[in-house]
C-alpha positions as CSV (number, residue, x, y, z in Angstrom):
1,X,36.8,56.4,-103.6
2,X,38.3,54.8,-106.0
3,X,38.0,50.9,-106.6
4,X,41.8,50.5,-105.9
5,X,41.5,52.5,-102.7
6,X,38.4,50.2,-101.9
7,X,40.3,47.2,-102.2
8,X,43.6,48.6,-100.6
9,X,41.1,49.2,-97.4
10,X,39.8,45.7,-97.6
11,X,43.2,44.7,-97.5
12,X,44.5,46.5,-94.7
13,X,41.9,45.3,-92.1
14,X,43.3,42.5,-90.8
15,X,41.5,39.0,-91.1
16,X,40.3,37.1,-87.9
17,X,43.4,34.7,-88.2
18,X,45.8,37.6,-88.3
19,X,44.2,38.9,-85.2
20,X,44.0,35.9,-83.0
21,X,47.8,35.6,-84.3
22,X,48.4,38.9,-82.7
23,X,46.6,37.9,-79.6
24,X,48.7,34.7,-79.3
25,X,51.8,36.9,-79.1
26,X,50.7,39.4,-76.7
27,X,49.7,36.4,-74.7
28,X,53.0,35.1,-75.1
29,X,54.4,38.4,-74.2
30,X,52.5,38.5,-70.3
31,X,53.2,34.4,-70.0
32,X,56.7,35.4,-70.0
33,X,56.8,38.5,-67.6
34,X,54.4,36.1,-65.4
35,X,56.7,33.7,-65.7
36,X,59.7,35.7,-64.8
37,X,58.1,36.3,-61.2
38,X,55.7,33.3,-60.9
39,X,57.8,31.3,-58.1
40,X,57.9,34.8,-56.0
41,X,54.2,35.8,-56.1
42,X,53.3,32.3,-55.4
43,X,55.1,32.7,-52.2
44,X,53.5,36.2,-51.4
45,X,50.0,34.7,-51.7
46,X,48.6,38.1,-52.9
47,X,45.5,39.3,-54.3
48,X,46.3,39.2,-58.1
49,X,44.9,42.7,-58.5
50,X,48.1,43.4,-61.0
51,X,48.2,40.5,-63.0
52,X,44.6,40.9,-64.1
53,X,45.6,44.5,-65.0
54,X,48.5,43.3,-66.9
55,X,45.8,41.3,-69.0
56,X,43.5,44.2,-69.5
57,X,46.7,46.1,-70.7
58,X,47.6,43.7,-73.4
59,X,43.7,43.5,-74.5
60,X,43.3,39.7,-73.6
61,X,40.2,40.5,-71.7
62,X,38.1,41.5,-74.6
63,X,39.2,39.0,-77.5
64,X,35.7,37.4,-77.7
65,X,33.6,40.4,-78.6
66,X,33.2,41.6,-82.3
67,X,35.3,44.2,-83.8
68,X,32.9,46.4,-84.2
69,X,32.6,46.8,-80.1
70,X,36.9,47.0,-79.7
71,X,37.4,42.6,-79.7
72,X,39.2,40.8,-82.2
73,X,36.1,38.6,-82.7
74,X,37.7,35.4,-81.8
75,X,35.6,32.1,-81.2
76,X,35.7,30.5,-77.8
77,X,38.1,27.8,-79.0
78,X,40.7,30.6,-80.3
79,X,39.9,32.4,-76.6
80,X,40.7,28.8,-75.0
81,X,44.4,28.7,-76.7
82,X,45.2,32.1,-75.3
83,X,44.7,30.6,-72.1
84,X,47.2,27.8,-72.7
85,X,50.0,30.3,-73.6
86,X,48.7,32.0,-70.3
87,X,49.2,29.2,-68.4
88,X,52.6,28.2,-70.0
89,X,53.5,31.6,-67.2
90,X,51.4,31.1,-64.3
91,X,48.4,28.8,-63.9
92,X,46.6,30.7,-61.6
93,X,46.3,33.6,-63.6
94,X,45.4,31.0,-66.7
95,X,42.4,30.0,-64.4
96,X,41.1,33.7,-63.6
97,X,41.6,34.3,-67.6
98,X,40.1,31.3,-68.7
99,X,37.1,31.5,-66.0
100,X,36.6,34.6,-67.2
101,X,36.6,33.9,-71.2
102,X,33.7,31.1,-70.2
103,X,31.8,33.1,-68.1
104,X,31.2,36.3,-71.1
105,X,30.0,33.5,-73.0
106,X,27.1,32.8,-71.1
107,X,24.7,35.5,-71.7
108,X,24.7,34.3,-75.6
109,X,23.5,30.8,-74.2
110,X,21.2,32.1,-71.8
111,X,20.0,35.0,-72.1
112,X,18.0,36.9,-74.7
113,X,19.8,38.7,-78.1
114,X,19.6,41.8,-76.6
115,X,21.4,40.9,-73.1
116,X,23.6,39.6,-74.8
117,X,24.7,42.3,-77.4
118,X,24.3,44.5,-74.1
119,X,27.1,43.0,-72.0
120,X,29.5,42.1,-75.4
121,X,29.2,45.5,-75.7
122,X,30.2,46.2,-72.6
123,X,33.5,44.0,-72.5
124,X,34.7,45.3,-75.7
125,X,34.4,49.4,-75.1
126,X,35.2,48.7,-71.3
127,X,37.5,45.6,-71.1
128,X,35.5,44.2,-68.1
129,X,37.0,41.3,-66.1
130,X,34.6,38.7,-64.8
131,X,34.8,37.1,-61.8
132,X,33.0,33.9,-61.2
133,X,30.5,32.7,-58.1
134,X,28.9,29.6,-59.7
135,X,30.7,26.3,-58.1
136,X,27.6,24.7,-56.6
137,X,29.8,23.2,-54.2
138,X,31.5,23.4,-50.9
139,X,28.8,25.6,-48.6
140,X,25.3,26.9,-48.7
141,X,23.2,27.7,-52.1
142,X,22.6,31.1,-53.5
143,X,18.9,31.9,-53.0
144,X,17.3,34.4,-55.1
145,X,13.6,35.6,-54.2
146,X,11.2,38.2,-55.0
147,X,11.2,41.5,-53.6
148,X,9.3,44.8,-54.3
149,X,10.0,45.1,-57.9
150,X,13.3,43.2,-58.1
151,X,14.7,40.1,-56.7
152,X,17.5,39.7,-53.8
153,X,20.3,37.2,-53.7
154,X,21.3,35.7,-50.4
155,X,23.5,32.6,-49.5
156,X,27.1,31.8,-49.5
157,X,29.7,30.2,-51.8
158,X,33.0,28.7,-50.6
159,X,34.5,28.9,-54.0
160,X,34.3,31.8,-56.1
161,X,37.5,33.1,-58.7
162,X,38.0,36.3,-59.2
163,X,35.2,37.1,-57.2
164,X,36.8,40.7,-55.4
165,X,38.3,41.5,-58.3
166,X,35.6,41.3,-61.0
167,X,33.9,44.2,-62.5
168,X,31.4,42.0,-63.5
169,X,30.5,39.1,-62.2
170,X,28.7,35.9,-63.1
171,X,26.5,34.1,-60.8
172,X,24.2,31.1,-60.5
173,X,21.6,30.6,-58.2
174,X,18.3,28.9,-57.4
175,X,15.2,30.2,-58.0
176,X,11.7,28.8,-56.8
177,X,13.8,25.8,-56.7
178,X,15.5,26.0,-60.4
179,X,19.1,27.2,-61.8
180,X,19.4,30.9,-63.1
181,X,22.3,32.6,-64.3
182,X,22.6,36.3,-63.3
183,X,24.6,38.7,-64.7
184,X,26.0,41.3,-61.8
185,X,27.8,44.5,-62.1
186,X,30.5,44.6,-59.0
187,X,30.5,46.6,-56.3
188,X,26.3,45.7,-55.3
189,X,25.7,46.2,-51.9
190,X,25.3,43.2,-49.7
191,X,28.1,41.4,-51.2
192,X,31.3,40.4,-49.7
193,X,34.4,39.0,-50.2
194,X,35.5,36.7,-47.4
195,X,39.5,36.7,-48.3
196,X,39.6,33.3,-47.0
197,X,41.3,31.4,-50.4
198,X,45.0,29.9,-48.8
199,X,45.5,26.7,-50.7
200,X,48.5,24.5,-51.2
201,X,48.1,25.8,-55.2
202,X,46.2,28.3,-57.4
203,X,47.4,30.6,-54.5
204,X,46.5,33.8,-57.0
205,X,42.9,33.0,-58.1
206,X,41.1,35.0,-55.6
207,X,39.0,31.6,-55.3
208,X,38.1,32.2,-51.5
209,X,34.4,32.4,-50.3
210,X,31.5,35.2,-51.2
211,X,28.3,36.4,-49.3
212,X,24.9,37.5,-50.3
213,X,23.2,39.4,-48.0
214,X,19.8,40.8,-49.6
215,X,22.0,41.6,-52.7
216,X,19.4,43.3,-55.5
217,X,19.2,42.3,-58.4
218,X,17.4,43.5,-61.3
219,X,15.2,41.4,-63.8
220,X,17.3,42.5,-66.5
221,X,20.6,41.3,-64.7
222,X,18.8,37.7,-64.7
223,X,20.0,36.0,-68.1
224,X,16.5,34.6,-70.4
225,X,13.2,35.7,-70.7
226,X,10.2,35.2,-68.7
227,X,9.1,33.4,-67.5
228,X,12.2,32.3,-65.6
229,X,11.0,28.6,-64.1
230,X,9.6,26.2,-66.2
231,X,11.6,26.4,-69.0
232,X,13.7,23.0,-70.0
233,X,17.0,23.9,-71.0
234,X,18.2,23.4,-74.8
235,X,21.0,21.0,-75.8
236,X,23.0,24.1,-76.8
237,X,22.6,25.9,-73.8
238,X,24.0,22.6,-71.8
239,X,27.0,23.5,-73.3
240,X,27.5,25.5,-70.6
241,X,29.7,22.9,-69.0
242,X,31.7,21.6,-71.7
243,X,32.9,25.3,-72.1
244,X,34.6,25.3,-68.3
245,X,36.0,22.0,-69.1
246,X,37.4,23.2,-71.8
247,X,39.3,26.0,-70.1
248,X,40.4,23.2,-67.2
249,X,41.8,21.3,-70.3
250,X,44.0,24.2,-71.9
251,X,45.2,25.4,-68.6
252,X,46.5,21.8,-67.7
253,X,48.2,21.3,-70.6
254,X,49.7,24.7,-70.7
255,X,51.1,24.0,-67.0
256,X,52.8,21.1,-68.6
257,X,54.2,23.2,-71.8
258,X,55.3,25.7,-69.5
259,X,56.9,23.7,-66.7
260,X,58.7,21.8,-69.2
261,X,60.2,24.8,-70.7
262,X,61.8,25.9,-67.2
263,X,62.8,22.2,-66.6
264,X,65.0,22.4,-69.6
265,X,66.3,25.8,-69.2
266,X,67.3,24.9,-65.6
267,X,69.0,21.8,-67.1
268,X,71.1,23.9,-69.6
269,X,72.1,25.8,-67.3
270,X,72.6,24.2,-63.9
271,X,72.1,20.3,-64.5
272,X,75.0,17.9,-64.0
273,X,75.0,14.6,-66.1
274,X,75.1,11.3,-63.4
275,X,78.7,10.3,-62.3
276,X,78.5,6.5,-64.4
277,X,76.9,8.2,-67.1
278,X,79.8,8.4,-69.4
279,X,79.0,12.4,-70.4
280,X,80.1,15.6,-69.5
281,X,76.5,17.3,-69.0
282,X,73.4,16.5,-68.2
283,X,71.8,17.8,-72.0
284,X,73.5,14.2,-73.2
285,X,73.0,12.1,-70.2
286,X,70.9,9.3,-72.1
287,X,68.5,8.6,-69.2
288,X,67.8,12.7,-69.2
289,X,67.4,12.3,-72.8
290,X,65.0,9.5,-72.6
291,X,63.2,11.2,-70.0
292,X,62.8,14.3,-71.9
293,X,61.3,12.4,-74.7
294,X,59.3,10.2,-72.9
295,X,57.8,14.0,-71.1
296,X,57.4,16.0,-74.1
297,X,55.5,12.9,-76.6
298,X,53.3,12.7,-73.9
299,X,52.2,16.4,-74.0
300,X,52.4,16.8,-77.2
301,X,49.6,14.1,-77.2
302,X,47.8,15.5,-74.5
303,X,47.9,19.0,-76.7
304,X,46.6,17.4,-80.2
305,X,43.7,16.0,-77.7
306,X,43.1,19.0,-76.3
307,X,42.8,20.8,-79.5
308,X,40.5,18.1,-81.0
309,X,38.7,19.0,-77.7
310,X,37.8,22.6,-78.7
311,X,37.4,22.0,-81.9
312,X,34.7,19.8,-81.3
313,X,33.1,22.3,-78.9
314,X,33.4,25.7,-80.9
315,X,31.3,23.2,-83.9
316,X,28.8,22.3,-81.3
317,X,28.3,26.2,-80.7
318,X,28.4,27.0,-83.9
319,X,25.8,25.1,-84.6
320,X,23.4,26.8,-82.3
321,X,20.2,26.8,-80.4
322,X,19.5,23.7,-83.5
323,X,22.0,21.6,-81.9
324,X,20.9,18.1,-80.8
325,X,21.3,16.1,-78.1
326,X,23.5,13.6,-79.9
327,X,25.7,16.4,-81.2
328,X,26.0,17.8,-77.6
329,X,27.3,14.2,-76.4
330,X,29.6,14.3,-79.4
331,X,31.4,17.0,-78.4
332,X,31.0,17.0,-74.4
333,X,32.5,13.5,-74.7
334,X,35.6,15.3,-77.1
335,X,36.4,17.5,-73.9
336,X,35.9,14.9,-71.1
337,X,38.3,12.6,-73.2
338,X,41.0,15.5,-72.7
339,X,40.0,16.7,-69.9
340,X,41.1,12.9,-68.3
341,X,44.4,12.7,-70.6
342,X,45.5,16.4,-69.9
343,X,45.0,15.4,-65.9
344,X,47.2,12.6,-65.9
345,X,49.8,14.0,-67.9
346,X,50.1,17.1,-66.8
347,X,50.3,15.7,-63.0
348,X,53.0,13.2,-64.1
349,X,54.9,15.9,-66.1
350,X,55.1,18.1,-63.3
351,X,56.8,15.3,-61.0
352,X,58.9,13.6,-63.3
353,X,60.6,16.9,-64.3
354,X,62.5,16.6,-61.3
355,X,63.9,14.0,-62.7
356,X,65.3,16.1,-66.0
357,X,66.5,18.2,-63.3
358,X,67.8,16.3,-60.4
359,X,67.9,17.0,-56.9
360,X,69.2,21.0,-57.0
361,X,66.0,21.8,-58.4
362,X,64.1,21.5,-55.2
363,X,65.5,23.9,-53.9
364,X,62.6,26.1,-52.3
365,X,63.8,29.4,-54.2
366,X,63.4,28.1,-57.5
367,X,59.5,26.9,-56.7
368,X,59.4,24.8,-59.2
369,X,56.8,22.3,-56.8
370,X,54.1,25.3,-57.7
371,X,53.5,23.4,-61.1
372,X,52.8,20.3,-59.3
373,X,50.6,22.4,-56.4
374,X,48.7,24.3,-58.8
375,X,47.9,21.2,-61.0
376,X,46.8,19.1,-58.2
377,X,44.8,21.4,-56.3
378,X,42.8,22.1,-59.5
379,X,42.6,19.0,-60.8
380,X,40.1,18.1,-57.9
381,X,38.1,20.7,-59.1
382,X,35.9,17.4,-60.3
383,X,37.0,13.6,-60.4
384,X,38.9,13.0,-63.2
385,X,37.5,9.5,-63.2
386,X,34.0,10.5,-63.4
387,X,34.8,12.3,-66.7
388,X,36.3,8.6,-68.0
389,X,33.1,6.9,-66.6
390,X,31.1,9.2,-68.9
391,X,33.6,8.3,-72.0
392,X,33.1,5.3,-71.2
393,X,28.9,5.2,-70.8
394,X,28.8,6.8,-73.9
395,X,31.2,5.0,-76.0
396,X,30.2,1.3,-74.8
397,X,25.9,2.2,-74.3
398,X,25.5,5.2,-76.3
399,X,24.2,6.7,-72.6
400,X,25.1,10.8,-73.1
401,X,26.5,12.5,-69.7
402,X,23.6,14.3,-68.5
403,X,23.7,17.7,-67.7
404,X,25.0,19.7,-64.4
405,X,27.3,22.3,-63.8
406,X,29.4,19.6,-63.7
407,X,28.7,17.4,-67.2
């Protein structure tokens, strides 16, 4: 080969930027056929078996792993913006995507190299969707024990996304009294599905209950080495929490992008300017005008924040198992500063839009009230003013937020 022929080869392959690039637009490209049937599936409350093929179809599901194993080798923070332009279509299926982007990025924090080159293997040949049973809260604890050669799981979780529909799934659990993480293939015997997820929003997250009954597991499905109690976890692997927080931070503030967009569409189209106002439309009614601006600087805000956010958190990782305990605060603090701006403005975007629109616009058909739904419902996920309390702790006494699968 030639040295020109070398360098032409070079050239072609296309840099990580020109990939995540081309994952933005495909992401663009389902956010907008989600978006032209969001208000209707909302209504039909159905499993999202489609929607989560419809991401496996545009390769969304595998963006994380290397090239090498069929990803685009983007970084987590790269992976979180995908989720925003998800969400800007449909936040529930923003919340199965971006639950599923944090939980592939587990087995590099927890378990050993070669678990970890395993399953990102895995996800890049077989574009795996992970489902998620790891909210500690809301019923009885996962138990894992010995048994023969193996381990079993047994318990029950009242929240768990994606759970049904995962080929994989990722699952924490105590063991001899202490937190693992476990790394499942779908489909084990002993689990089940309880169906029971009918909530006023995120009606298409398949976030309904899950039980273990004498599930097996495998030692090499449990992420680490051995021994697995005892060990004190690293600053970087604490990270672990930041990264969901993260996703909860993109998918609000692509709600808000999104619902925005269809406020103003609606209000080209359909809006009528007040009867004193003095216009002929409602696109140059000043108090629309005002409220529009007043709408869009605050997410625009809420956005720069949130990028800081993961910006902060993919340098963090970056950084590695060397990461210090300082340098975790650092950028924990960066996502629970956006995690409480994004909350409060995306929740007050997603009323005051109505008032863009006027009364028409609550009309049942158009369901424009899911963005409010779907916002609040997961916005209670933790309290917001917990993560300001831990801004605060750090910024006035230097104390960092100390780790749970909730800090």
């Amino acid at each position: 080969m030639s040295v020109n022929t070398e360098q032409q080869t070079i050239t072609d392959h296309p840099s990580r930027d020109e990939r995540f690039a081309a994952a933005l637009r495909r992401a663009d490209l389902v956010a907008a056929e989600l978006r032209a049937t969001a208000a209707e599936r909302d209504r039909a409350n159905r499993s999202p078996r489609n929607e989560v093929e419809l991401l496996r179809a545009h390769d969304l599901l595998q963006v994380q792993e290397p090239v090498e194993y069929g990803g685009d080798g983007l970084s987590y923070a790269q992976a979180s913006l995908i989720t925003r332009r998800i969400a800007r279509g449909d936040t529930s299926i923003a919340h199965l995507i971006g639950y599923h982007y944090a939980q592939t990025r587990i087995a590099p924090l927890f378990g050993t190299p070669e678990q970890a080159d395993a399953l990102s293997r895995r996800n890049g040949q077989e574009k795996l969707f992970w489902g998620g049973v790891q909210n500690p809260r809301g019923g009885s604890d996962l138990v894992l024990t010995r048994s023969g050669d193996g381990f079993r799981l047994d318990g029950r979780r009242s929240f768990a996304s994606g759970a049904s529909l995962g080929d994989h799934l990722s699952v924490t659990a105590a063991h001899e009294g202490e937190l693992v993480f476990i790394s499942l293939p779908a489909g084990r015997q002993g689990f089940r599905a309880l169906g029971d997820w009918d909530n006023i929003g995120q009606r298409l997250t398949d976030s309904g209950g899950v039980e273990f009954d004498g599930t097996r597991v495998d030692r090499a499905e449990i992420l680490g080495p051995d021994p697995l109690n005892g060990r004190t976890l690293t600053a970087y692997q604490t990270l672990v929490t930041p990264h969901w927080q993260l996703a909860f931070v993109n998918f609000y503030t692509g709600t808000a992008e999104g619902a925005l967009d269809e406020a103003l569409d609606w209000t080209r189209l359909r809006g009528a300017p007040w009867e004193t106002s003095g216009v002929d439309s409602a696109a140059e009614d000043p108090y629309v005008l005002q409220t529009v601006g007043e709408v869009r600087s605050e997410i625009r805000a809420a956005a720069l924040l949130a990028d800081r956010a993961g910006e902060a958190l993919q340098a963090a990782l970056d950084t590695g198992p060397s990461l210090t305990d300082e340098q975790r605060a650092e950028a924990a603090v960066a996502v629970y500063e956006a995690k409480y701006l994004t909350t409060k403005i995306a929740l007050a975007a997603a009323s005051r839009l109505f008032e863009i629109q006027g009364a028409r616009a609550t009309t049942s058909a158009y369901g424009f009230d899911r963005h409010w739904r779907n916002l609040r419902t997961h916005t209670l996920h933790d309290p917001v003013a917990y993560k300001a309390r831990e801004v605060g702790d750090w910024t006035l006494n230097r104390r960092a937020p100390q780790f749970s699968l909730y800090r």
